[in-house]
DSSP file (Angstrom, degrees, kcal/mol; ACC not computed):
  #  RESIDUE AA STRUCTURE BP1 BP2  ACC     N-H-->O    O-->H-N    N-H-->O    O-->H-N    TCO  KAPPA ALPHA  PHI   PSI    X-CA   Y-CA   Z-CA
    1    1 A X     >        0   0    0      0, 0.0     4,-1.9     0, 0.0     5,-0.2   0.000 360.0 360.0 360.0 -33.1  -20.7  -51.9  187.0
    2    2 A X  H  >  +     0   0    0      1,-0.2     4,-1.8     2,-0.2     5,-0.1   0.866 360.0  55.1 -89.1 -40.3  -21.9  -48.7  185.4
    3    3 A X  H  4 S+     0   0    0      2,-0.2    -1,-0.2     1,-0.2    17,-0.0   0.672 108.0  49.1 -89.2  -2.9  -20.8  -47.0  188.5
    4    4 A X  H >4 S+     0   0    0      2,-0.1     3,-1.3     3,-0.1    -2,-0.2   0.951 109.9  45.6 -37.2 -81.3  -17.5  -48.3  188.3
    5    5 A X  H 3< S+     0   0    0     -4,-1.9     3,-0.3     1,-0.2    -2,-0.2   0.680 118.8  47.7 -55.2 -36.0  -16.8  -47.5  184.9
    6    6 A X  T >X S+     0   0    0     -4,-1.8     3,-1.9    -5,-0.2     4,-0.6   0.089  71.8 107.5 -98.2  22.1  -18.1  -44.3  185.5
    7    7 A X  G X4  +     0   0    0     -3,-1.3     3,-1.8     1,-0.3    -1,-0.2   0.925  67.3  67.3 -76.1 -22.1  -16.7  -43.0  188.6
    8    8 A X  G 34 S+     0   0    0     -3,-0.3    -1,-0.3     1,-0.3    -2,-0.1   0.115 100.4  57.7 -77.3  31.2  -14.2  -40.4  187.2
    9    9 A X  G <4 S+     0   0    0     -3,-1.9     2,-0.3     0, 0.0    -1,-0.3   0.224  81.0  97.6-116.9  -2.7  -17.3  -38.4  186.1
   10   10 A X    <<  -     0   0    0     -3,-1.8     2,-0.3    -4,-0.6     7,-0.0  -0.673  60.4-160.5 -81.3 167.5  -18.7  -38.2  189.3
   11   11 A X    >>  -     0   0    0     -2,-0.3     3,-3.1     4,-0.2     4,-0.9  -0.739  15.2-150.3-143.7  92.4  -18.0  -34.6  191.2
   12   12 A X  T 34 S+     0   0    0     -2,-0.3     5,-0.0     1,-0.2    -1,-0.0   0.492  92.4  55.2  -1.0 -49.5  -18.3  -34.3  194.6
   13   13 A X  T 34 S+     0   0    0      1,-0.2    -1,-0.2     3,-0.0     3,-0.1   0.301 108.9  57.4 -95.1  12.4  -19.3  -30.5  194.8
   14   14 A X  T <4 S-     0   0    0     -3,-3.1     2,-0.3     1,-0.5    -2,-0.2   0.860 124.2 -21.7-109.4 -55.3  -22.1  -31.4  192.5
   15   15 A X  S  < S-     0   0    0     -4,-0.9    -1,-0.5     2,-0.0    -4,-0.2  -0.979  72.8 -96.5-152.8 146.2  -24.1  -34.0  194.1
   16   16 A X    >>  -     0   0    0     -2,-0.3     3,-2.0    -3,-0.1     4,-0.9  -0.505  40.9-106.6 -77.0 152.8  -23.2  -36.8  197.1
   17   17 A X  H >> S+     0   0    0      1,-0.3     3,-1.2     2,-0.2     4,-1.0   0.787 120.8  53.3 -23.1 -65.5  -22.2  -40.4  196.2
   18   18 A X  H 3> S+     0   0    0      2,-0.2     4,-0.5     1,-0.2    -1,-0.3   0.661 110.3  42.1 -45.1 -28.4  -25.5  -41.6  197.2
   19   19 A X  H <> S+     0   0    0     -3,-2.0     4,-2.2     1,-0.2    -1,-0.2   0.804 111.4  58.7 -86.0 -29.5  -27.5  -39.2  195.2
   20   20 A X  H <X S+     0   0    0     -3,-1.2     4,-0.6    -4,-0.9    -2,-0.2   0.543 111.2  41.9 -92.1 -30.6  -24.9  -39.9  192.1
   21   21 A X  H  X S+     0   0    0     -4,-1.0     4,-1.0    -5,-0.3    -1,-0.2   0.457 109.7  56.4 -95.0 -12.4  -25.7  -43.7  192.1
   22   22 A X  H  X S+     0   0    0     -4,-0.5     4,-2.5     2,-0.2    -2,-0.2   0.889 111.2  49.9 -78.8 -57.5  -29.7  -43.1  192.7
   23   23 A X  H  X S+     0   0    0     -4,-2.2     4,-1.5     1,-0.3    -2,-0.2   0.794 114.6  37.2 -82.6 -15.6  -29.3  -41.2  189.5
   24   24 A X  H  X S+     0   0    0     -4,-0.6     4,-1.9     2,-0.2    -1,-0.3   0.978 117.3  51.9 -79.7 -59.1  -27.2  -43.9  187.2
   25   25 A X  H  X S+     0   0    0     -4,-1.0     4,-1.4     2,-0.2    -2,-0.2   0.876 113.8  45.4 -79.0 -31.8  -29.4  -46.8  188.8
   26   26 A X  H >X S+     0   0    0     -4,-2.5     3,-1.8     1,-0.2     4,-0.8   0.966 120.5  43.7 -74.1 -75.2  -33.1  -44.3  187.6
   27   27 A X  H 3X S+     0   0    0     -4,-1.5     4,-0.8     1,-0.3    -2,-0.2   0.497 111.5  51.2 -92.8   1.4  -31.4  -43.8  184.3
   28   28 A X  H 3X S+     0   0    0     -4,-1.9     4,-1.8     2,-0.1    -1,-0.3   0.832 108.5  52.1 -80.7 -26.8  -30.2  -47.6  183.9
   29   29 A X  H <X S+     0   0    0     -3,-1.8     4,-0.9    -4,-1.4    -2,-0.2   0.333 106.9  52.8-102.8 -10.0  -33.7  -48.8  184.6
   30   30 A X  H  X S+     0   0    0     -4,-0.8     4,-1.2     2,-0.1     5,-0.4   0.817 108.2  53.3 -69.2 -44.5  -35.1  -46.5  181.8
   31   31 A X  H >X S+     0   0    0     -4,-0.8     3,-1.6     1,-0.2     4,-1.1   0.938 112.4  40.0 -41.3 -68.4  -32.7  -47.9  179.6
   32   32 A X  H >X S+     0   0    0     -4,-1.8     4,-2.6     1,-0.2     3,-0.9   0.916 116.5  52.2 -59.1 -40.0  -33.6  -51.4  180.3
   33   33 A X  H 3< S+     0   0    0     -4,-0.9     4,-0.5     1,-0.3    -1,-0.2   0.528 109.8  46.1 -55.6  -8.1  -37.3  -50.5  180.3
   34   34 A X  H <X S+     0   0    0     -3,-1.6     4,-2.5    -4,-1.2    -1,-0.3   0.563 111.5  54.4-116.2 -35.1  -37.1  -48.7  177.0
   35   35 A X  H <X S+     0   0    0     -4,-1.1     4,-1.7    -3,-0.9     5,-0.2   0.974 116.3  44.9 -71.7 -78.4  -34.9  -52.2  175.6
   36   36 A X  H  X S+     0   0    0     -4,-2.6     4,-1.8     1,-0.3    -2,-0.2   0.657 113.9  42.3 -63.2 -27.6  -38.0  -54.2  176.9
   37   37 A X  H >> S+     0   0    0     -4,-0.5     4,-2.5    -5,-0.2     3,-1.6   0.980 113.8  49.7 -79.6 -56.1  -40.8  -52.3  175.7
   38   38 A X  H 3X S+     0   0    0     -4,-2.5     4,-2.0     1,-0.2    -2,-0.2   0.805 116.8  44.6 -71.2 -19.2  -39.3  -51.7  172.4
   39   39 A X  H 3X S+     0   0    0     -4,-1.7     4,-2.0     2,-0.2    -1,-0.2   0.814 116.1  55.5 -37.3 -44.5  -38.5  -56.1  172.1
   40   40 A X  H <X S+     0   0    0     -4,-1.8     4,-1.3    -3,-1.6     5,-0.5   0.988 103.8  40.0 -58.8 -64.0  -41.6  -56.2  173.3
   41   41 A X  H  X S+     0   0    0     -4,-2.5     4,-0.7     1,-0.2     3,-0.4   0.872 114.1  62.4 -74.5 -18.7  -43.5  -54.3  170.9
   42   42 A X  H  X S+     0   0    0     -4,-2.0     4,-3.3    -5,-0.3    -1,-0.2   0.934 108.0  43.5 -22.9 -61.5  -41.0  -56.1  168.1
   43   43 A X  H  < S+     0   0    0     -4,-2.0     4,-0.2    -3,-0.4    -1,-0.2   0.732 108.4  52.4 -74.9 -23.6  -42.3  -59.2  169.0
   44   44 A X  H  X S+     0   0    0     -4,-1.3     4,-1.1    -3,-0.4     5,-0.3   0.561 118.9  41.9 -85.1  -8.3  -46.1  -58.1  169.2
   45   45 A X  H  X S+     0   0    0     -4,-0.7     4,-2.9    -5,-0.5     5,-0.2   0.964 113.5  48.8 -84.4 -53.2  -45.6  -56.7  165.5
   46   46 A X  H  X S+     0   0    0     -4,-3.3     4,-0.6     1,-0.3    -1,-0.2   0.637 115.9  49.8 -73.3 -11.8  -43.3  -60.0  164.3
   47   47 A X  H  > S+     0   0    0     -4,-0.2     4,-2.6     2,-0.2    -1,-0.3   0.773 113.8  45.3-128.6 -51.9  -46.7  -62.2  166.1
   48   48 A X  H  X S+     0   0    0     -4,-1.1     4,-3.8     2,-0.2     5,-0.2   0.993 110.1  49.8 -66.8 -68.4  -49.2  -60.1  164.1
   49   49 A X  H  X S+     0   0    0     -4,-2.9     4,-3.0    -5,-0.3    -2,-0.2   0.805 114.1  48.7 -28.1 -43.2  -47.3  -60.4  160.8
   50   50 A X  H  X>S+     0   0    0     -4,-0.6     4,-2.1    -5,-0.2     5,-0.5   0.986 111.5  50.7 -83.5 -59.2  -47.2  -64.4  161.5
   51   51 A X  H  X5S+     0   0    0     -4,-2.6     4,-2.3     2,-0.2     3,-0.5   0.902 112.9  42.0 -55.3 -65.1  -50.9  -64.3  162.3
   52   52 A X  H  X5S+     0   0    0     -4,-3.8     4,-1.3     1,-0.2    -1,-0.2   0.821 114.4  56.8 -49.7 -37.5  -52.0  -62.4  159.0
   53   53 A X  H  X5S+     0   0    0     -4,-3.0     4,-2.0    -3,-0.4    -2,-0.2   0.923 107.2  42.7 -37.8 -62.8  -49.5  -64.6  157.3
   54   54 A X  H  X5S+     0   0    0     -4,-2.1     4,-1.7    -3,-0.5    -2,-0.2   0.764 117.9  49.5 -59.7 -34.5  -51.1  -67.9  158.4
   55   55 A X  H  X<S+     0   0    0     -4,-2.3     4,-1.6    -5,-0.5    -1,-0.2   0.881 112.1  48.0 -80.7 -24.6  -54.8  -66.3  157.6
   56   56 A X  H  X S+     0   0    0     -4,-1.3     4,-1.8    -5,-0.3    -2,-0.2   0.874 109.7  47.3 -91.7 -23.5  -53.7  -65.2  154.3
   57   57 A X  H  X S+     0   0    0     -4,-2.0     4,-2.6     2,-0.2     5,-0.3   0.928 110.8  62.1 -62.7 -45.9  -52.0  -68.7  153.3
   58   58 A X  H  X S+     0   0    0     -4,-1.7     4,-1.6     1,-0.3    -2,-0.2   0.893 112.3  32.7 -37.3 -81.9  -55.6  -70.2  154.7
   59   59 A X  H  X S+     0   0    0     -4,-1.6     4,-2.5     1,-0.3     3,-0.3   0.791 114.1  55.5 -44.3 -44.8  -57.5  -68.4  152.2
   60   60 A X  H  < S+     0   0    0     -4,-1.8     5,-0.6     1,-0.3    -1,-0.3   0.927 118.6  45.9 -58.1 -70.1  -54.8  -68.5  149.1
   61   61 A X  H  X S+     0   0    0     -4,-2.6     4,-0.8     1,-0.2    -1,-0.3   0.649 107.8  48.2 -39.6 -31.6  -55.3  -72.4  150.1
   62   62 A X  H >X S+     0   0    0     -4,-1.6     4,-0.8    -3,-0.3     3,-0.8   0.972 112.2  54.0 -47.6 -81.5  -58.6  -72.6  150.2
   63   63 A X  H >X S+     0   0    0     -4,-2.5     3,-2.8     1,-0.2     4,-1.8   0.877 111.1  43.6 -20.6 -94.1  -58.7  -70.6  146.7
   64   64 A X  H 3> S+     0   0    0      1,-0.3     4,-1.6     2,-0.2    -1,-0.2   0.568 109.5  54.3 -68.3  -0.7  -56.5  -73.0  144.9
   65   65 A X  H << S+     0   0    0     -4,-0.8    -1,-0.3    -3,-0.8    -2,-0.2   0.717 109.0  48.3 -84.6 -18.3  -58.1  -76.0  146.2
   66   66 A X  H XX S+     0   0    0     -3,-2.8     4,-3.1    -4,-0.8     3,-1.6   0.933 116.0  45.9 -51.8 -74.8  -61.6  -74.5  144.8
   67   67 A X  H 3X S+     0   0    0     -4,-1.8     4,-2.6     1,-0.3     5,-0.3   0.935 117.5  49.0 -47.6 -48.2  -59.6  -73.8  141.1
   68   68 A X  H 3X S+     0   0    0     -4,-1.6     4,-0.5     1,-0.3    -1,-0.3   0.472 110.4  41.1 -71.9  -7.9  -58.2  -77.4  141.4
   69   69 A X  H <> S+     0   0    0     -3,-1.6     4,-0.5     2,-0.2    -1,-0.3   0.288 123.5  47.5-146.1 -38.0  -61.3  -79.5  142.3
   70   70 A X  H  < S+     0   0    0     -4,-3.1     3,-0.3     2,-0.1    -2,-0.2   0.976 110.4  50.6 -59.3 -42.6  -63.0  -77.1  139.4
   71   71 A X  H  < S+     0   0    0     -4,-2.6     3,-0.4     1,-0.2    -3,-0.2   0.687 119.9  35.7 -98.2 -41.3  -60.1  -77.6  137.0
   72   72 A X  H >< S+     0   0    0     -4,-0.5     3,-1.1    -5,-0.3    -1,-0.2   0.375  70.9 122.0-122.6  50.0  -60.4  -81.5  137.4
   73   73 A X  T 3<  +     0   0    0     -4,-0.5    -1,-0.2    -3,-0.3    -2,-0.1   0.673  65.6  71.2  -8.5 -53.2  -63.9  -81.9  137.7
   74   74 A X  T 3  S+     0   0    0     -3,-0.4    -1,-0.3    -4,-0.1    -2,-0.1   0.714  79.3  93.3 -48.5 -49.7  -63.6  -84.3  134.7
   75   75 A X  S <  S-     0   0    0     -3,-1.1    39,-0.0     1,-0.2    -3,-0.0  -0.006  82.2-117.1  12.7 112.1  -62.1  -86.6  136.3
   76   76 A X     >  -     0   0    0      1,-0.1     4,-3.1     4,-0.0    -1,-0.2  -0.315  46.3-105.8 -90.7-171.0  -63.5  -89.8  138.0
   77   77 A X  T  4 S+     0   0    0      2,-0.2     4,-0.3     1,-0.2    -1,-0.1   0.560 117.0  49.7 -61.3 -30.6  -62.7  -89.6  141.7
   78   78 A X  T  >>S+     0   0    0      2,-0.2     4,-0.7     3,-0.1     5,-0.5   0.646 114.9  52.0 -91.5 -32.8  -59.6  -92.3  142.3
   79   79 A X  I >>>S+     0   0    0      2,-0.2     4,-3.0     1,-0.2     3,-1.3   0.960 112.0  42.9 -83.7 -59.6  -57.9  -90.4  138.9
   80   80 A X  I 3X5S+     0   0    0     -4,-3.1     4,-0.9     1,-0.3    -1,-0.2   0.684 109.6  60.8 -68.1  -2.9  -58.3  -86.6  140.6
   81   81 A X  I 3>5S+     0   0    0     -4,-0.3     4,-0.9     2,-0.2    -1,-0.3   0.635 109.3  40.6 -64.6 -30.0  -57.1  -88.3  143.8
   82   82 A X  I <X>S+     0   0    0     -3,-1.3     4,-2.2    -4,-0.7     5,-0.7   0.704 109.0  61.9 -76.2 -43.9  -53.7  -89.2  142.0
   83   83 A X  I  XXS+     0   0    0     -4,-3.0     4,-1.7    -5,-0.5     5,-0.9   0.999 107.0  38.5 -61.4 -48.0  -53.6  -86.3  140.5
   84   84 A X  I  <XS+     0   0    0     -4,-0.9     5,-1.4    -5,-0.5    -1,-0.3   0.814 113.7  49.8 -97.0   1.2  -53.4  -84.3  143.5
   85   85 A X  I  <5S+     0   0    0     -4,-0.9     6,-2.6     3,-0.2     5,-0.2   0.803 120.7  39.5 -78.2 -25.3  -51.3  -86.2  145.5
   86   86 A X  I  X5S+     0   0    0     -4,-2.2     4,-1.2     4,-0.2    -2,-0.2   0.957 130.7  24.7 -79.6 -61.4  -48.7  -86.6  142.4
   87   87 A X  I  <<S+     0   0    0     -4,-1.7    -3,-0.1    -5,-0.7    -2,-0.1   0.738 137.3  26.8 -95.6 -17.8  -48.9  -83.1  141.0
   88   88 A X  I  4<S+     0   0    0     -5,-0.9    -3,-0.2    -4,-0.2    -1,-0.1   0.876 132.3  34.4-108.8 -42.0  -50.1  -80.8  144.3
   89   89 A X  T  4<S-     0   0    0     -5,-1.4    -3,-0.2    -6,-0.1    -2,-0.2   0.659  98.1-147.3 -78.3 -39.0  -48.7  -83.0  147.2
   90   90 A X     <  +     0   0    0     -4,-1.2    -4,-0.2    -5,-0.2    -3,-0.2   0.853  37.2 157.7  60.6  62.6  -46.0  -83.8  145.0
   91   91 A X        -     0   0    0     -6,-2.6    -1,-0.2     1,-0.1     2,-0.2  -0.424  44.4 -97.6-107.8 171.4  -45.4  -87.5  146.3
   92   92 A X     >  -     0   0    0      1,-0.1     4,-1.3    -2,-0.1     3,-0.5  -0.631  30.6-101.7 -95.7-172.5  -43.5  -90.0  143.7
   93   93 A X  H  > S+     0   0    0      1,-0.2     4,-1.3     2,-0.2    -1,-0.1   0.779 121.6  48.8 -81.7 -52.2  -44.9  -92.3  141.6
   94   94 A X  H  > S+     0   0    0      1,-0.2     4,-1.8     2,-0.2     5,-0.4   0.845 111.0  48.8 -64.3 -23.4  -43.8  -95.5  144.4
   95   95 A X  H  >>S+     0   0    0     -3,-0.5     5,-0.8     1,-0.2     4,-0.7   0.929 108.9  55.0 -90.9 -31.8  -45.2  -93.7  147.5
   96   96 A X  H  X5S+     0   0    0     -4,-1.3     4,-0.9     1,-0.2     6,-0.6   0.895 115.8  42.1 -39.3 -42.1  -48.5  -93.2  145.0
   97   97 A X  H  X5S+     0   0    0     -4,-1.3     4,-1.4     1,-0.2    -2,-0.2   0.868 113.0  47.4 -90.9 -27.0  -48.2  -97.1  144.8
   98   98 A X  H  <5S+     0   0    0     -4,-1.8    -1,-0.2     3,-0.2    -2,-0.2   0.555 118.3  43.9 -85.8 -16.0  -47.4  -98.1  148.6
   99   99 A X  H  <5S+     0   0    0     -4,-0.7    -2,-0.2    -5,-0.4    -3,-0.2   0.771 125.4  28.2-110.1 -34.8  -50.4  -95.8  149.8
  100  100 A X  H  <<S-     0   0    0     -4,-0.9    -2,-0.2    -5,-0.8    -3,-0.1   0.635  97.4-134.8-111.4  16.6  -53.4  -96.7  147.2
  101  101 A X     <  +     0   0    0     -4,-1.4     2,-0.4     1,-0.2    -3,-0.2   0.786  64.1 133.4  58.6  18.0  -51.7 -100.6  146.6
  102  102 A X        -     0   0    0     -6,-0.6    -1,-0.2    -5,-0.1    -2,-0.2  -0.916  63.9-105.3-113.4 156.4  -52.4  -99.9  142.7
  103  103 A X    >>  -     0   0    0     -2,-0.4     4,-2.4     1,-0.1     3,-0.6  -0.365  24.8-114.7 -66.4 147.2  -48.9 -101.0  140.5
  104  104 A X  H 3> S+     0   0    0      1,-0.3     4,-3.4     2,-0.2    -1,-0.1   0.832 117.0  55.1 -45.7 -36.9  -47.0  -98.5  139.4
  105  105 A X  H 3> S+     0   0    0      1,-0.2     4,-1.4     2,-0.2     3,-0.4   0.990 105.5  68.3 -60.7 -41.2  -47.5  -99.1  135.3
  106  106 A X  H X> S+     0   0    0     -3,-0.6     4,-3.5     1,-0.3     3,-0.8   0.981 105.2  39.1 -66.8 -64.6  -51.3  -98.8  136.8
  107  107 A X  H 3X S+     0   0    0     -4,-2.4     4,-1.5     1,-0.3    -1,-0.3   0.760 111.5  51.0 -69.4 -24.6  -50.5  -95.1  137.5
  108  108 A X  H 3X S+     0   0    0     -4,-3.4     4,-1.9    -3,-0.4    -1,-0.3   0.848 112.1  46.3 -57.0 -37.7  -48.8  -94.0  135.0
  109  109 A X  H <X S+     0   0    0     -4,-1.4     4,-4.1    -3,-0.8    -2,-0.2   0.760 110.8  50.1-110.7 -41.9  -50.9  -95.1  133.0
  110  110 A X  H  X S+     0   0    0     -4,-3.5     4,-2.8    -5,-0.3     5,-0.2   0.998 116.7  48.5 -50.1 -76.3  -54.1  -93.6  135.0
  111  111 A X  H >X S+     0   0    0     -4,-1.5     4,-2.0     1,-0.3     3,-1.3   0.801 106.6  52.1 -30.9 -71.6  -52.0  -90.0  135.0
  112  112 A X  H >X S+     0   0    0     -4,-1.9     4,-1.4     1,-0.3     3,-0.8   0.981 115.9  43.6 -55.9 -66.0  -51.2  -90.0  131.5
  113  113 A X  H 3X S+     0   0    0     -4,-4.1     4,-0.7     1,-0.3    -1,-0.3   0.798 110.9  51.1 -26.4 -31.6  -55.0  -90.5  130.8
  114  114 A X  H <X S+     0   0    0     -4,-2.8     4,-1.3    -3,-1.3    -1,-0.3   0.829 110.3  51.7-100.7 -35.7  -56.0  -88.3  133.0
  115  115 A X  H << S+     0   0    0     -4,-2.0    -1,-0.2    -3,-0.8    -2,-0.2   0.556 109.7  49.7   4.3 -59.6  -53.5  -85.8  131.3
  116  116 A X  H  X S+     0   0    0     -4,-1.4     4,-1.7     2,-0.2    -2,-0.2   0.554 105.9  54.2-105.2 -37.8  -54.8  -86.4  128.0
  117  117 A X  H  X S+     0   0    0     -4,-0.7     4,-3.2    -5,-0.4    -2,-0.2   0.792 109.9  45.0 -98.2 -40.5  -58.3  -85.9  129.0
  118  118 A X  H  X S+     0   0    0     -4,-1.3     4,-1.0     2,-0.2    -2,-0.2   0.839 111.5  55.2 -78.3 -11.2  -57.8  -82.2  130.7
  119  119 A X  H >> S+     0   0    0      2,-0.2     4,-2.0     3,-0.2     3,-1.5   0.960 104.8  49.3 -57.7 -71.6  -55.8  -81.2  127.9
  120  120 A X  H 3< S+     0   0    0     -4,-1.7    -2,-0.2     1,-0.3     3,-0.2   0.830 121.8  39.3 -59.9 -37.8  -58.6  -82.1  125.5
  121  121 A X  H 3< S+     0   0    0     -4,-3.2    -1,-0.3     1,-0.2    -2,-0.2   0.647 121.4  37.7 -80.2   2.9  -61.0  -80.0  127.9
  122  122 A X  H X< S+     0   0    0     -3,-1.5     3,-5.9    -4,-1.0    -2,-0.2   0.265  81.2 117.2-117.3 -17.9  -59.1  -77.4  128.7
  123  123 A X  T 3< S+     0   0    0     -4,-2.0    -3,-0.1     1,-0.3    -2,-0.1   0.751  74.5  62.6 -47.9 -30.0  -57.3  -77.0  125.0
  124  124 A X  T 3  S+     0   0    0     -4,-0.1     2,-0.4    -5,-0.1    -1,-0.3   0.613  81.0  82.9 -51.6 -26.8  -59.0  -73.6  124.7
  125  125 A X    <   -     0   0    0     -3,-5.9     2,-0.3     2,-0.0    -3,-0.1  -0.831  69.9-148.2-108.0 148.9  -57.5  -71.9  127.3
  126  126 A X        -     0   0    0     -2,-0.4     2,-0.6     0, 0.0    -2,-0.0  -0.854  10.0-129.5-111.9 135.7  -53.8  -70.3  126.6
  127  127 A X              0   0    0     -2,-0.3    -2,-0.0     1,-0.2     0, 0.0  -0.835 360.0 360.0 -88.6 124.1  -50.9  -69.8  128.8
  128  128 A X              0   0    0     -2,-0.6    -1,-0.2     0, 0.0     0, 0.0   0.663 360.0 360.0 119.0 360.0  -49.3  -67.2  129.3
């Protein structure tokens, strides 16, 4: 195609046909080569970026699952299990009830306690 489109630039007293289509087909196949390496190394960059991403969410997770299992310590075990499926997981109040079988009033009731009681240990520290 390219020597198509290009044929009223070739000249005859400059180079033969043959020689004039070696040299578009060499400089078409840098061109592509030059497309693919620089896609390529796009892709090895975009690949890297995702990988350091994914390690750096690990740790952040990692981290606030440390603060959170410090922060409700207080807690018995069944309460800080609600607690993070409700407030970290962020499931509602019915899928809370379909998955641990306790009634709903049951969990509110648990939550609000459980509320009430990190408040009262935590009342010292200020936000913000």
């Amino acid at each position: 195609m390219a020597v198509w489109n290009n044929i009223n630039s070739f000249d005859n007293s400059k180079n033969s046909l043959k020689n004039w289509i070696a040299a578009i087909s060499q400089y078409r196949s840098i061109d592509y080569k030059r497309k693919y390496l620089k896609l390529f190394n796009e892709e090895l960059d975009i690949k890297q970026v995702e990988n350091n991403l994914v390690i750096d969410s690990r740790i952040i997770q990692e981290e606030l699952s440390d603060e959170i299992e410090e922060l409700l310590i207080f807690l018995k075990p069944e309460d800080k299990e609600l607690f993070i499926k409700r407030y970290i997981e962020e499931k509602s109040i019915q899928e809370l009830a379909q998955e641990t079988g306790i009634k709903e009033d049951v969990i509110y009731n648990r939550l609000s306690r459980g509320r009430k009681k990190l408040r009262k240990k935590y009342k010292h520290l200020t936000i913000g």
